[in-house]
C-alpha positions as CSV (number, residue, x, y, z in Angstrom):
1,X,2.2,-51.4,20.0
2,X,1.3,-48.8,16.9
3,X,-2.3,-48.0,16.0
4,X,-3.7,-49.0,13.3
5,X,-6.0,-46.6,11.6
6,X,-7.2,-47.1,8.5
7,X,-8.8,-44.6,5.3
8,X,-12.5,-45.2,6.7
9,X,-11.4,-43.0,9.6
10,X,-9.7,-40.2,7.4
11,X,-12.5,-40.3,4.9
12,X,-14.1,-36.9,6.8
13,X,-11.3,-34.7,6.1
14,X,-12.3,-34.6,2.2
15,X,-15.7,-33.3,3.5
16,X,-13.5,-30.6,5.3
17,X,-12.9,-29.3,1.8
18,X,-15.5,-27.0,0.0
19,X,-14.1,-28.8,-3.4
20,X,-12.0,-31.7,-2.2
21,X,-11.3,-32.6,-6.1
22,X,-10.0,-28.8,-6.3
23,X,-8.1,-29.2,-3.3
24,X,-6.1,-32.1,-4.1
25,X,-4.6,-31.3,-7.2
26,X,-3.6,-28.0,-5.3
27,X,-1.8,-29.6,-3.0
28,X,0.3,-32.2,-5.0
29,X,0.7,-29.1,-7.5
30,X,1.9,-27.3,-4.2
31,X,4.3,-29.6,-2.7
32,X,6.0,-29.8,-6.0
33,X,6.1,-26.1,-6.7
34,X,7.6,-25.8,-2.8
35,X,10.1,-28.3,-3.4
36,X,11.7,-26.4,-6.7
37,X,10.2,-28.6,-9.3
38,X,10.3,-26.7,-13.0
39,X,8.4,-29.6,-14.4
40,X,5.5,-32.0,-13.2
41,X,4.0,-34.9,-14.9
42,X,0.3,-35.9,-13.7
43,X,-1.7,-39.0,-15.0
44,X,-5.6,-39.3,-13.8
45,X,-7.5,-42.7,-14.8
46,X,-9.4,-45.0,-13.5
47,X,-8.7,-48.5,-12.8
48,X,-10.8,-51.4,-11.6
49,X,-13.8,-48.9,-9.9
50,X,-10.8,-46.1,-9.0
51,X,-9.6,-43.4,-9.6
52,X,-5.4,-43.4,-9.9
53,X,-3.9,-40.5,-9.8
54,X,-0.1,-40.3,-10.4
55,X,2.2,-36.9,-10.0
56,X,5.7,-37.0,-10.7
57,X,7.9,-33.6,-9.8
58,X,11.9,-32.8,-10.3
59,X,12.0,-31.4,-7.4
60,X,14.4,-31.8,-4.0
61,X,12.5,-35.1,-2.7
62,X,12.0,-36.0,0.7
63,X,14.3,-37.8,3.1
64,X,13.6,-40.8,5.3
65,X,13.3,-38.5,8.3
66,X,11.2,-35.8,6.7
67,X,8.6,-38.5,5.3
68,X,8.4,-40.4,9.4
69,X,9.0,-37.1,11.0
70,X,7.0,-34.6,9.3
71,X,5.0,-36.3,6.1
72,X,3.6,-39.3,7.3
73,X,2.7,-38.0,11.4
74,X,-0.5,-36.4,12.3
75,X,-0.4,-33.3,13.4
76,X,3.4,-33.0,12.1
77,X,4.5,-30.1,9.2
78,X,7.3,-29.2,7.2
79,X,8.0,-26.0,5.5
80,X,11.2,-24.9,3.0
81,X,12.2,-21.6,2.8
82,X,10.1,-19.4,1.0
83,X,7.8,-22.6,0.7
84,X,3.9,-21.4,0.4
85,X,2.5,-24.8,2.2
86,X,4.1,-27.5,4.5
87,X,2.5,-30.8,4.4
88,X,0.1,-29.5,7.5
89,X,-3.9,-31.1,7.2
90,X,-2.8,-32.0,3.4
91,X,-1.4,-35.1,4.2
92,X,-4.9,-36.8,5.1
93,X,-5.8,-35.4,1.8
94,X,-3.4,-36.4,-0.1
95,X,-2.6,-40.1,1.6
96,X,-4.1,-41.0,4.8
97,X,-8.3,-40.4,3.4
98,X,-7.4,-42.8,0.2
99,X,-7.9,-47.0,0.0
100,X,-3.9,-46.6,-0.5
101,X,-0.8,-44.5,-1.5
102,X,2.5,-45.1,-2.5
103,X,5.5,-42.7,-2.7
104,X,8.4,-42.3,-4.5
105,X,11.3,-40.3,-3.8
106,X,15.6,-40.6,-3.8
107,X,16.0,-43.9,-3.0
108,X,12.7,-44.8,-1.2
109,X,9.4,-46.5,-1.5
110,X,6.5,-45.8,1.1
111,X,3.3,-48.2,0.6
112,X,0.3,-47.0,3.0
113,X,-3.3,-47.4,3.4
114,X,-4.7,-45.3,6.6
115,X,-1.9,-44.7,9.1
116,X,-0.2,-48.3,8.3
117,X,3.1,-48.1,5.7
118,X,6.3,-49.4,5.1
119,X,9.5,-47.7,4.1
120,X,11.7,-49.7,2.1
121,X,14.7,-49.3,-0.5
122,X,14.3,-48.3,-4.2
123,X,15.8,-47.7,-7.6
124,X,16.3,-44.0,-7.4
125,X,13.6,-42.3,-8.5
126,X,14.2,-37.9,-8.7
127,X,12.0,-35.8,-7.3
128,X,9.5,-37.4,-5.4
129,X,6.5,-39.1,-7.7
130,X,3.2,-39.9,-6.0
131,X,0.7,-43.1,-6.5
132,X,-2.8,-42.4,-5.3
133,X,-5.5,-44.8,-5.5
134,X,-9.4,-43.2,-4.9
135,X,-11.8,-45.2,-4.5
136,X,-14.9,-44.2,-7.4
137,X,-14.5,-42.6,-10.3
138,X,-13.5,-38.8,-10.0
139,X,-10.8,-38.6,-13.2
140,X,-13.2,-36.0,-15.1
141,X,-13.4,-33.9,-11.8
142,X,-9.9,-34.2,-10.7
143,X,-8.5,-33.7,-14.3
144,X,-10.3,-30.5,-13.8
145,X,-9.2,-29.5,-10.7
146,X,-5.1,-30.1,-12.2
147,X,-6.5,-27.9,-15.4
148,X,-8.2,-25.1,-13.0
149,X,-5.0,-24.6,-10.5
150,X,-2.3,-24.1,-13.5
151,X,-4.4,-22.1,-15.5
152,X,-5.0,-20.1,-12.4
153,X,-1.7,-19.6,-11.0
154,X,1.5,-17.8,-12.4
155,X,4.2,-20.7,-12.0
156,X,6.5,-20.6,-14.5
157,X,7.2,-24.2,-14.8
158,X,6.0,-26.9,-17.3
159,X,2.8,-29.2,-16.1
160,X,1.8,-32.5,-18.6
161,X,-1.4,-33.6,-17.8
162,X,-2.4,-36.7,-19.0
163,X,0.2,-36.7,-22.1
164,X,-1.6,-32.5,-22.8
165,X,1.3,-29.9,-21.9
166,X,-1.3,-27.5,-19.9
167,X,0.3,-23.9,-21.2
168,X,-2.2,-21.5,-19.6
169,X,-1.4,-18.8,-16.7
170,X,-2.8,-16.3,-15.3
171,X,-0.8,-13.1,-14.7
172,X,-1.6,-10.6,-11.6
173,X,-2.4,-7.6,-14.3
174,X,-3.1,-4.3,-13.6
175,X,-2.2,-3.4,-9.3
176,X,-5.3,-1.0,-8.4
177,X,-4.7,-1.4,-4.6
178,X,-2.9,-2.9,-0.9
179,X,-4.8,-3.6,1.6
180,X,-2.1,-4.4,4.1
181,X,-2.6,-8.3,3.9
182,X,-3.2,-8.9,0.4
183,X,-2.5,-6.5,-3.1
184,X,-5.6,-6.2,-5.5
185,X,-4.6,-6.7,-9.4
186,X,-7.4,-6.9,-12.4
187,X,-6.8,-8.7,-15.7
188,X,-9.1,-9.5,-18.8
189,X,-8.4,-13.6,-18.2
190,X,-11.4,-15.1,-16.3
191,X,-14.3,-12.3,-16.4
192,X,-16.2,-12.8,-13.2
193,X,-14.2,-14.5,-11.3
194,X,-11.7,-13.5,-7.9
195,X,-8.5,-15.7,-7.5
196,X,-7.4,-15.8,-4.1
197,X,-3.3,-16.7,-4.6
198,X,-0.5,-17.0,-2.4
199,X,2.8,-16.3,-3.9
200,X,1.3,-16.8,-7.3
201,X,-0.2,-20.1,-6.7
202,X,-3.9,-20.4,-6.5
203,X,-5.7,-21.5,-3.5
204,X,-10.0,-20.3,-3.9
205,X,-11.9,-18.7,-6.0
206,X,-14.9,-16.8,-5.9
207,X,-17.6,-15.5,-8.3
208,X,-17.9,-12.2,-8.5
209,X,-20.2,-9.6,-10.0
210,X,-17.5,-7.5,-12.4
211,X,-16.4,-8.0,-15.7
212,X,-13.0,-8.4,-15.0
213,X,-10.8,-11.1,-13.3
214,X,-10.0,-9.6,-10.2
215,X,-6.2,-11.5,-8.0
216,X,-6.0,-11.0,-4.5
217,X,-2.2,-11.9,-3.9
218,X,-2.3,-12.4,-0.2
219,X,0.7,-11.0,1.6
220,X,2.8,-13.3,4.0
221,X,2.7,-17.5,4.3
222,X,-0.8,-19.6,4.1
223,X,-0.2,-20.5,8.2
224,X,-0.7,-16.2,8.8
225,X,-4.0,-15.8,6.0
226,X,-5.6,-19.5,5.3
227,X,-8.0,-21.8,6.9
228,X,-6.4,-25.2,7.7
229,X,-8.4,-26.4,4.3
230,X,-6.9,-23.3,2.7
231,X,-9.9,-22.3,0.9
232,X,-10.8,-20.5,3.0
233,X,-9.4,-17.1,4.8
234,X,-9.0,-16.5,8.8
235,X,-11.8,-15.1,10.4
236,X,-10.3,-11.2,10.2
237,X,-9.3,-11.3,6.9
238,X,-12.5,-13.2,5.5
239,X,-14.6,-10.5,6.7
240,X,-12.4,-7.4,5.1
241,X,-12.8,-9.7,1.5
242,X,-16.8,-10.0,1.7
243,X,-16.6,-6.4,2.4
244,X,-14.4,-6.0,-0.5
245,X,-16.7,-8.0,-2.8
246,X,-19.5,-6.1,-1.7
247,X,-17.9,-3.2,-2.3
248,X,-16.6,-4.3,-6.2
249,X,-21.1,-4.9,-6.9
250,X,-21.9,-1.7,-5.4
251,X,-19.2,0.0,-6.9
252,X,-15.9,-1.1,-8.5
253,X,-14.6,2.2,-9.4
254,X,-14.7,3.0,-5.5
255,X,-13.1,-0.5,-4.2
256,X,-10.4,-0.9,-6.7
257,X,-9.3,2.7,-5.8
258,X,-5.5,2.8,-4.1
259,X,-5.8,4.4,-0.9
260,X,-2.2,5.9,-1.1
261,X,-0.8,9.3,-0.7
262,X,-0.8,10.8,3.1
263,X,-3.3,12.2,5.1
264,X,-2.3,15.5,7.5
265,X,-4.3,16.2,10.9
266,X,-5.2,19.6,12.2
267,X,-5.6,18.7,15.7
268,X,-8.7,20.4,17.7
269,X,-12.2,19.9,19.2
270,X,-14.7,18.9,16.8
271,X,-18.0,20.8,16.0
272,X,-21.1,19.6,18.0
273,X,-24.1,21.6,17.1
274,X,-26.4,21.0,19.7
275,X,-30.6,22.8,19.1
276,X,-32.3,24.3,22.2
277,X,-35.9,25.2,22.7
278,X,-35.5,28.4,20.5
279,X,-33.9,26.6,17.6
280,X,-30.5,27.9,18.2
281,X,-27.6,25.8,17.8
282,X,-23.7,26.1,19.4
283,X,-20.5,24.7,19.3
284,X,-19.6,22.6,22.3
285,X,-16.4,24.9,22.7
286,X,-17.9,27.6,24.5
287,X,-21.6,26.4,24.5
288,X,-22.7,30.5,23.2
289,X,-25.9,30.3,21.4
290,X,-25.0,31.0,17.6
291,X,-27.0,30.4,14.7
292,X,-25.8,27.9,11.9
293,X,-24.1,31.0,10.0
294,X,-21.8,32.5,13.1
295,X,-20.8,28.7,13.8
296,X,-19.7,28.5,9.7
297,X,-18.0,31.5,10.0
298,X,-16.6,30.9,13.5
299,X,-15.3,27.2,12.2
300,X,-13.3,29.0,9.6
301,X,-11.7,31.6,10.8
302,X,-10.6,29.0,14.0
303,X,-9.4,26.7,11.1
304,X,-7.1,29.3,9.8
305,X,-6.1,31.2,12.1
306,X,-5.2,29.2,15.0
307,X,-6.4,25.3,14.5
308,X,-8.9,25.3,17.3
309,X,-10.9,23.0,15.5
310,X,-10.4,19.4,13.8
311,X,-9.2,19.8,10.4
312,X,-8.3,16.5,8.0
313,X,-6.7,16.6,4.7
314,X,-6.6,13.7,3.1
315,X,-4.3,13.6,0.0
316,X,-5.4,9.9,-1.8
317,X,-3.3,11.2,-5.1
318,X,-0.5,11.8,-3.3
319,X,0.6,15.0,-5.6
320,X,1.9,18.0,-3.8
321,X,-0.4,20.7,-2.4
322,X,0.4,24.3,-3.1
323,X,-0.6,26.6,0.3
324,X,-3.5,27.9,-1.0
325,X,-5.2,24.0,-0.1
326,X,-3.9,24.4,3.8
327,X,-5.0,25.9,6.8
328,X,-1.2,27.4,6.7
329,X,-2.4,30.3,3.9
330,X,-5.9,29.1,2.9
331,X,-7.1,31.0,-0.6
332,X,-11.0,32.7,0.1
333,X,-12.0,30.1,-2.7
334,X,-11.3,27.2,0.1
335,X,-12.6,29.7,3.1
336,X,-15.8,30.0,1.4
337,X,-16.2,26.5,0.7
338,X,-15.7,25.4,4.2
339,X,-17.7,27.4,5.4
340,X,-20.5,26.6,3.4
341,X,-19.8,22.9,3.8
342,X,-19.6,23.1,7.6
343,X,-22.9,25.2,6.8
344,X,-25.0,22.5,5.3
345,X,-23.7,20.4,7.4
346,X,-25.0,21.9,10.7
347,X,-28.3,22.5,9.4
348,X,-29.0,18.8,8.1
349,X,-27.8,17.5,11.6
350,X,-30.3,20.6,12.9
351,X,-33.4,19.4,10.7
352,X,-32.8,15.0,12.1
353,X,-32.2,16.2,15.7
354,X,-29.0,15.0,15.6
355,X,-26.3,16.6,18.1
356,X,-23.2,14.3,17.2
357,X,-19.9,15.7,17.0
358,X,-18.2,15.7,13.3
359,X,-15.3,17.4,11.4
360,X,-14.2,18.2,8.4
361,X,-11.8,18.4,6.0
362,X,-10.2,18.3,2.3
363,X,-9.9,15.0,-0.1
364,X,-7.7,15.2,-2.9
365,X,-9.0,12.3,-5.0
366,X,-8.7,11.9,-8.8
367,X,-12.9,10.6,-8.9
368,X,-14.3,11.4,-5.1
369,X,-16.7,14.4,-4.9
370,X,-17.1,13.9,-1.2
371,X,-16.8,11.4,1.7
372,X,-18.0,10.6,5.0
373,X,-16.3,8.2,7.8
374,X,-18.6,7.1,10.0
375,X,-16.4,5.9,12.8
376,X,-14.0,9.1,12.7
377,X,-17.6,11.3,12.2
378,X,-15.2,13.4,9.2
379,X,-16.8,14.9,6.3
380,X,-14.5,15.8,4.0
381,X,-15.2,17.6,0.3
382,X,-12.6,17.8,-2.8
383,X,-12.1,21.0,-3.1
384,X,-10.3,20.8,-6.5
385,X,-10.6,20.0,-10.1
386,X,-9.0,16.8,-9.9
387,X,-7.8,16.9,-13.7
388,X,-6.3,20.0,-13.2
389,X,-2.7,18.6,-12.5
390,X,1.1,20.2,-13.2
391,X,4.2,18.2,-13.0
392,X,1.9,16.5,-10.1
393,X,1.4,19.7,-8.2
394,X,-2.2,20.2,-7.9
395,X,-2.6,24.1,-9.5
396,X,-5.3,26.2,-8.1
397,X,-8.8,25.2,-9.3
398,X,-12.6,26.1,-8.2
399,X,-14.4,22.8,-8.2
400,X,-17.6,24.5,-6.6
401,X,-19.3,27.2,-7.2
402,X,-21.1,29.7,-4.6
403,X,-24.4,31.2,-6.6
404,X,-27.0,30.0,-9.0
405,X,-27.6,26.0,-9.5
406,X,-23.9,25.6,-8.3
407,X,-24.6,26.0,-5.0
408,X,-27.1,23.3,-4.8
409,X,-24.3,20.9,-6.1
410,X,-22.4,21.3,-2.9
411,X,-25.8,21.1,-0.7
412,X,-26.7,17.5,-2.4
413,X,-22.9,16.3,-1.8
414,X,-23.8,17.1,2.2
415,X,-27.0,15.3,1.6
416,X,-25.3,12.3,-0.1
417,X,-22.5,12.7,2.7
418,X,-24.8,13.0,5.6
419,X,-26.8,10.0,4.3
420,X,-24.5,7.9,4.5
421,X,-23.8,8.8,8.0
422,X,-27.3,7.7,9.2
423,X,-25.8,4.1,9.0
424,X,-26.2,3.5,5.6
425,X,-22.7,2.8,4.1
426,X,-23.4,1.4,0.7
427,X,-25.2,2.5,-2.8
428,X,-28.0,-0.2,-1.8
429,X,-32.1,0.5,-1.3
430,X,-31.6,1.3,1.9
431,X,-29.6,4.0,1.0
432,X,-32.0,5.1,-1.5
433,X,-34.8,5.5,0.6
434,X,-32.3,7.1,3.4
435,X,-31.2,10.1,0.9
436,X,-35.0,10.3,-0.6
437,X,-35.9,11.7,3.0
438,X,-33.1,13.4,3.6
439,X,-33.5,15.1,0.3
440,X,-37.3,15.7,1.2
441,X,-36.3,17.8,4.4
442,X,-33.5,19.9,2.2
443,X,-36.3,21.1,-0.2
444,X,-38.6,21.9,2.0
445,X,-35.8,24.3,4.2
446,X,-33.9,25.4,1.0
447,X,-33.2,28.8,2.5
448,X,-31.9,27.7,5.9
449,X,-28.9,26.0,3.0
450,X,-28.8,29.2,0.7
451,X,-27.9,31.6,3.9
452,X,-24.5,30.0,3.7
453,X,-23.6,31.4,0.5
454,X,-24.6,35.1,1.7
């Protein structure tokens, strides 16, 4: 004995959806694309208190066994080669949550309503062409939802909706960055808005505050990156995009910036100035009270002479170094700037009583100053004039300078820098009111800074 459960039961799964008259035009727009259709006929109107919706593909079809097997059984899926979907939750979308369906394809006919059909024989129809009846009247909305999806996506087949060839795309653009599971592009095409896109096709979007489109193609199939819905990312992912999109309001030059070239690691212990009761500091290496100054001076000639302490350089441009960048034959110019960097740095951790271990390093970025990571506890400064570049060699060049006003240049970038280290990670009023105090404390112990330009 079979079952019998009708639409009533499936009519939660469009609630499932955060725009269910998005979401199915995206996936009878999917299916087709899956199953090689170049061309796709839609017709949305309403009939007798419904809404009809009609989409015919040229695509491969479906046989009798994928349609019992796969289509038309819960919980069942089906996926071609390269194919973005699979049938997966759509099907309750697409046929089991409507008053009734009927489907088209080879030789076959399947009437349904709920879980109930029947299969029977049929003039040949190619491709597979779909008959969905909605109860209400959601043409406008749905008609919308065909409209939004092609002139979102980059397929390069032809869609008629409703007798109107729909001719808009949406190219990825410009590529900025990867981030492992998805690549970042910006166009001019839909100011404000984020398209989340698989293969092209897309699947979400977001609103965004930049005045530029921005695509995030997502890397691998929909089963490794979407929801079930598919408007929606997995849990690990989601949380990378909101930091993203935080990142593109607080600063867009930042987050579309391509973290590529390689990063080199001179392995050693890290500095930890630690303050006893007289106000002197050390190095947890051999714990031998030194002021701020020996431990600058001590941190660079480890650096260079035999790597006993942690040294990063990270090269984001990915251009070649000359020497004179490297602990290997590191120029004065450099000397002098670390050891006015590690400098500052001591003495703002000495001033908030802070006795965390950090490093530091170079960054060779075409529009970063300075950077902290948090987690790693790195500070790292760009030591060079980052327009200053030959046949992609990166020449010798004095970004900082070691007397007058220049100095205090590099003593606000290990304010900015150390700020951000207190917790806060983003240009926001917390931040703000962070670096006002920190800046309070600089000013009022300006010469404990200057003695590391002496």
């Amino acid at each position: 004995m079979r079952v019998q459960i009708g639409p009533e039961f499936f009519a939660k799964t469009k609630s499932e959806y955060s725009d269910w008259t998005f979401a199915l035009p995206r996936e009878l727009m999917q299916n087709s694309i899956d199953a090689g259709a170049s061309f796709v006929e839609v017709r949305v109107s309403a009939e007798n208190g419904m809404t009809v919706v009609t989409c015919h593909d040229t695509g491969c079809g479906m046989t009798r066994n994928i349609i019992e097997e796969k289509f038309l059984t819960l919980g069942g899926s089906y996926k071609l080669d390269n194919a973005v979907g699979g049938f997966g939750a759509a099907k309750s979308l697409i046929a089991f949550s409507n008053e009734q369906y009927d489907i088209y394809t080879n030789d076959l006919h399947v009437n349904g309503r709920g879980s109930e059909y029947t299969i029977t024989e049929h003039e040949r129809t190619p491709g597979a062409k779909f008959v969905i009846k909605i109860n209400g009247d959601y043409v406008a909305r749905i008609v919308r939802g065909f409209k939004k999806f092609i002139a979102m996506s980059r397929w390069s087949g032809e869609l008629i909706l409703n007798e109107e060839t729909i001719t808009e795309r949406t190219q990825n653009g410009f590529h900025r960055r990867s981030m492992g599971w998805c690549d970042v592009y910006t166009n001019n095409s839909h100011q404000s808005q984020m398209l989340i896109r698989i293969n092209g096709m897309l699947m979400f979007t977001k609103t965004i505050h930049v005045d530029k489109c921005v695509v995030i193609e997502l890397v691998g199939s929909s089963i490794d990156n979407l929801t079930t819905s598919r408007d929606g990312l997995k849990h690990e992912f989601q949380s990378q995009l909101d930091e993203f999109v935080y990142e593109l309001s607080v600063d867009k030059q930042s987050a579309l910036r391509e973290r590529c070239g390689y990063v080199q690691d001179f392995d050693g212990p890290m500095i930890t100035p630690i303050q006893n009761e007289s106000g002197d500091v050390w190095v947890e290496k051999d714990e031998t009270p030194i002021t701020a100054k020996e431990i600058s001076e001590k941190v660079v000639k480890d650096i260079t002479r035999s790597y006993n302490f942690k040294f990063k350089i990270d090269n984001e441009i990915g251009v070649r170094l000359l020497d004179c960048w490297t602990p290997d034959d590191m120029s004065s110019y450099c000397q002098k700037l670390v050891k006015a960097w590690v400098h500052c740095l001591i003495v703002l951790h000495q001033l908030h009583n802070k006795s965390s271990s950090f490093s530091v390093g170079f960054i060779f970025s075409s529009t970063t100053l300075a950077t902290c990571n948090s987690d790693a506890k790195e500070f790292l400064i760009n030591p060079a004039d980052p327009t200053v570049l030959n046949e992609g060699i990166v020449k010798r060049s004095k970004k900082w300078g070691f007397a007058g006003d220049k100095r205090f240049a590099l003593i606000v970038a290990a304010a900015h820098e150390f700020t951000h280290n207190l917790g806060c990670q983003y240009h926001d009023e917390y931040f703000t009111t962070k670096y006002d105090d920190v800046m309070e404390k600089v000013m009022s112990n300006i010469k404990l800074f200057y003695a590391a330009f002496r």
